[in-house]
C-alpha positions as CSV (number, residue, x, y, z in Angstrom):
1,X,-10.6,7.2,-21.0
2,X,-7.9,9.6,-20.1
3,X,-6.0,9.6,-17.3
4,X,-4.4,12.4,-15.4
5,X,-4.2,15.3,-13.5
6,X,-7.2,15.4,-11.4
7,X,-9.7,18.1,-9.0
8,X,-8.4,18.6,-5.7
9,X,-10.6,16.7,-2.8
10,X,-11.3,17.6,0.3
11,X,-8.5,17.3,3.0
12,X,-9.0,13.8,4.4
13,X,-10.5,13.3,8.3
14,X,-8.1,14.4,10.4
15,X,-9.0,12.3,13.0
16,X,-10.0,13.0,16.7
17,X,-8.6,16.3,17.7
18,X,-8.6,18.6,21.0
19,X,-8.8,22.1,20.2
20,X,-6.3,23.0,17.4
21,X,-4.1,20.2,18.2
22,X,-4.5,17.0,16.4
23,X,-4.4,13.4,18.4
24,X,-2.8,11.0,16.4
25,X,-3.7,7.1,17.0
26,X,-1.6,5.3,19.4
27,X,1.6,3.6,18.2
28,X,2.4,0.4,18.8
29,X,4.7,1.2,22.3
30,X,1.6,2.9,23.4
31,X,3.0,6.5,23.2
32,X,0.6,9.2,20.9
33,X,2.3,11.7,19.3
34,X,0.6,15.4,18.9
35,X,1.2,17.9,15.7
36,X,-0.1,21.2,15.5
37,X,-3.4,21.5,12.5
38,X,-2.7,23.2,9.6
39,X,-2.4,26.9,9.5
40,X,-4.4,29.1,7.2
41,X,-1.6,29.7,5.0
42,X,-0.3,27.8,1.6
43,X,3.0,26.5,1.9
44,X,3.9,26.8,-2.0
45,X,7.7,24.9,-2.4
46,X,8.0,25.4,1.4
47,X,7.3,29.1,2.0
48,X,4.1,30.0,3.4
49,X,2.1,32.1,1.7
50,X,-1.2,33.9,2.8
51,X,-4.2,32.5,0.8
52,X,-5.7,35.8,-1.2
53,X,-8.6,37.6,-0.1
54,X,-10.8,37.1,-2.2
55,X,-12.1,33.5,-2.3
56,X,-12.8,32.8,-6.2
57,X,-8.6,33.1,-7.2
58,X,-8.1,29.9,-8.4
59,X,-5.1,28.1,-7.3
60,X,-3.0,28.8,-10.9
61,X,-3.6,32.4,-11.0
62,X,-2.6,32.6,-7.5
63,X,0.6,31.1,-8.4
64,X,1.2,32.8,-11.4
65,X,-0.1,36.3,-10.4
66,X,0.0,36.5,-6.5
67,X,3.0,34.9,-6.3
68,X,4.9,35.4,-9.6
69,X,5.4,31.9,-10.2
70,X,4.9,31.8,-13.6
71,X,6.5,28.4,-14.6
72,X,2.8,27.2,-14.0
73,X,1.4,27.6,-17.5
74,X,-2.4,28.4,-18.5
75,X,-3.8,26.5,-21.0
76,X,-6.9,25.9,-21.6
77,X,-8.1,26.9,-17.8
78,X,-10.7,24.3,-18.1
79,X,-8.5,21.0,-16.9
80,X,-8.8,19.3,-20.1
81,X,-4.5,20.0,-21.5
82,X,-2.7,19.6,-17.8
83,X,-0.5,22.5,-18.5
84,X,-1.2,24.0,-15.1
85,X,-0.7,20.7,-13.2
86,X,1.2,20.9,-10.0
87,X,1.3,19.0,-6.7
88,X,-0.5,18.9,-3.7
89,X,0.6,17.1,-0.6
90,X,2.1,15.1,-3.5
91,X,-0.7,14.5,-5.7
92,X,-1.2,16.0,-9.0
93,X,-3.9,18.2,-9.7
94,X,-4.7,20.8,-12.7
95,X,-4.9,24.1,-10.5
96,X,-7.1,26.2,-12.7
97,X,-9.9,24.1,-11.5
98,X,-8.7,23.7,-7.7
99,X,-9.4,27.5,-5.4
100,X,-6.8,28.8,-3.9
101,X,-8.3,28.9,-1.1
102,X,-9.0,24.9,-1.0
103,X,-5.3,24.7,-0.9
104,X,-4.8,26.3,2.8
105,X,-2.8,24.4,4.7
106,X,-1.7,22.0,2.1
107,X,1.9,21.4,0.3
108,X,1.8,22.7,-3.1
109,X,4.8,22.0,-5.3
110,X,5.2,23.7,-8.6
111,X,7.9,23.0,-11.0
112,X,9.7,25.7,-9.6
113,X,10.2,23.7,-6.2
114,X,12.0,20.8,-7.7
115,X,15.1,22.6,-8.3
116,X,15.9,22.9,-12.0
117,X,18.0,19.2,-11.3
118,X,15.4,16.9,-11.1
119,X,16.2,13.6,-13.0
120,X,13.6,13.8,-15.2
121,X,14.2,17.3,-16.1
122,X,17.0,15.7,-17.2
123,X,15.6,13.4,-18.6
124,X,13.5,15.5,-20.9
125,X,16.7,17.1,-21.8
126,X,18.2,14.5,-23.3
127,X,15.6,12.8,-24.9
128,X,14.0,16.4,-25.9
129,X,11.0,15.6,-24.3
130,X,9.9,19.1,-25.4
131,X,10.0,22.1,-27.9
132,X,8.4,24.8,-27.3
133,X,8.4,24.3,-23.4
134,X,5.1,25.5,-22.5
135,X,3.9,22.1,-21.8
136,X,6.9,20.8,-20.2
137,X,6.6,22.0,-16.1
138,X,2.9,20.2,-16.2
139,X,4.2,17.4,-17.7
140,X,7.2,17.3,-15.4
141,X,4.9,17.9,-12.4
142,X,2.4,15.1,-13.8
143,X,5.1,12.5,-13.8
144,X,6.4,12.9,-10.2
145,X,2.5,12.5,-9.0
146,X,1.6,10.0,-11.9
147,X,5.1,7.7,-10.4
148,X,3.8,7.8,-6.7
149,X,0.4,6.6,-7.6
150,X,1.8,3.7,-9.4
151,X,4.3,3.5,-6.3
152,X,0.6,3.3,-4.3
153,X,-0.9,0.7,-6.7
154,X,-3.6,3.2,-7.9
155,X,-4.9,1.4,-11.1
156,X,-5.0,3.2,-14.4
157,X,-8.1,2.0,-16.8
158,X,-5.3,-0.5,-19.0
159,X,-4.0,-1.9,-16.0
160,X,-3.9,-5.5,-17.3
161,X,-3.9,-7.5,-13.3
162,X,-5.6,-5.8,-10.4
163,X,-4.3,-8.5,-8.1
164,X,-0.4,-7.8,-8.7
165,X,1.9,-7.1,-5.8
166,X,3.1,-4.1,-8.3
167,X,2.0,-2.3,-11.6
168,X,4.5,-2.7,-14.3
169,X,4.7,0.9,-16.1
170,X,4.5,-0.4,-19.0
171,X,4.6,2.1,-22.6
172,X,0.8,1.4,-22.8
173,X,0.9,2.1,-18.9
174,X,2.8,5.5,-19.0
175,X,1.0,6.6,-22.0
176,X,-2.6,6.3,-20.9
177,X,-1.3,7.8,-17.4
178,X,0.1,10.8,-19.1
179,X,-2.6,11.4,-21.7
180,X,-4.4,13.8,-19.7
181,X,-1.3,16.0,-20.4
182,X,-1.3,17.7,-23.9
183,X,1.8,18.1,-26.0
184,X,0.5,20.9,-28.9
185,X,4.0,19.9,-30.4
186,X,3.8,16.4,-30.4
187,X,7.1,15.5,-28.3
188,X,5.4,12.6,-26.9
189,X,7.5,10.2,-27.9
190,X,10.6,12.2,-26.0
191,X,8.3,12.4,-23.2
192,X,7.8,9.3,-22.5
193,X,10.9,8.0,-23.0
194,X,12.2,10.3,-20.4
195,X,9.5,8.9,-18.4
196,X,10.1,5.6,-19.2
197,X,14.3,6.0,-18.2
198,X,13.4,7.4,-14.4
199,X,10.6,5.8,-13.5
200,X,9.8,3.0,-16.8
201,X,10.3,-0.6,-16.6
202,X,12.9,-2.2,-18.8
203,X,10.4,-2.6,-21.8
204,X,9.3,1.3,-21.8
């Protein structure tokens, strides 16, 4: 069963609310705190950015051809290689199957956004976790969502002890974590050892 990249959700319950403004619980001193809701905009690597007009775009040609960010690759534009994988409020999704305009109001992080010093850009560098490249800002992007939901304790289907305080990302781990990310090269085993040095345990 592969593991990767998946559909974007819908935005979870934002709670009680009173007009646009958004009531957060009460904190333990009692006080509540209040935060504007979410514009109608994208905020794409922390500009905002009108979603298009036209509500079929999907979220990777926005990127690529509304906003000229073309480090976002198209693959197969049917979710099954995770070349187009970025990050949504942190999570990884493969955008060709995510709207645009599902996106409003949300973080999206393309590989652009991490700065070109990233460690496991890095990473990949010196363990040329790549050749051709094509593959390499989904994988990239993959990693940094596929590390936080092992930081979250989000099971993978080898996940050996469901009761752990912690998952162990293990090469059988990372692997079956990354698999929904295609390599046409075959660099994986420079992909995963960059993996494996940033975010790995000691037997990766």
């Amino acid at each position: 069963m592969a593991t990767g990249p998946g559909r974007i959700g819908p935005r979870p319950d934002p709670g009680p609310s009173v007009g646009r403004v958004k009531v957060e619980p009460a904190s333990p001193a009692g006080h509540r705190s209040c935060t504007g809701t979410s514009g109608p905009d994208l905020v794409v690597n922390g500009v905002p950015a009108p979603p298009p007009a036209d509500p079929r775009v999907s979220l990777l040609d926005f990127l690529r051809e509304h906003l000229g960010l073309h480090g976002t690759k198209k693959g197969c534009d049917q979710g099954a290689c995770g070349a187009c994988t970025v990050l949504v409020d942190g999570e990884r999704i493969v955008s060709c199957l995510a709207l645009a305009v599902q996106c409003a109001g949300r973080e999206v992080t393309t590989v652009e956004g991490l700065g070109g010093r990233h460690p496991l850009q890095e990473a990949f560098v010196r363990h040329d976790g790549l050749q051709c490249g094509y593959c390499t800002p989904g994988q990239i992007c993959s990693a940094i969502g596929m590390a936080e939901e092992v930081a979250r304790g989000v099971p993978s289907h080898v996940t050996a002890d469901l009761t752990a305080d912690g998952i162990a990302l293990t090469p059988a781990e990372l692997r079956e974590r990354m698999s929904g990310n295609l390599c046409r090269c075959g660099a994986h085993n420079g992909i995963v050892a960059a993996i494996a040095e940033v975010h790995g345990s000691a037997d990766a």
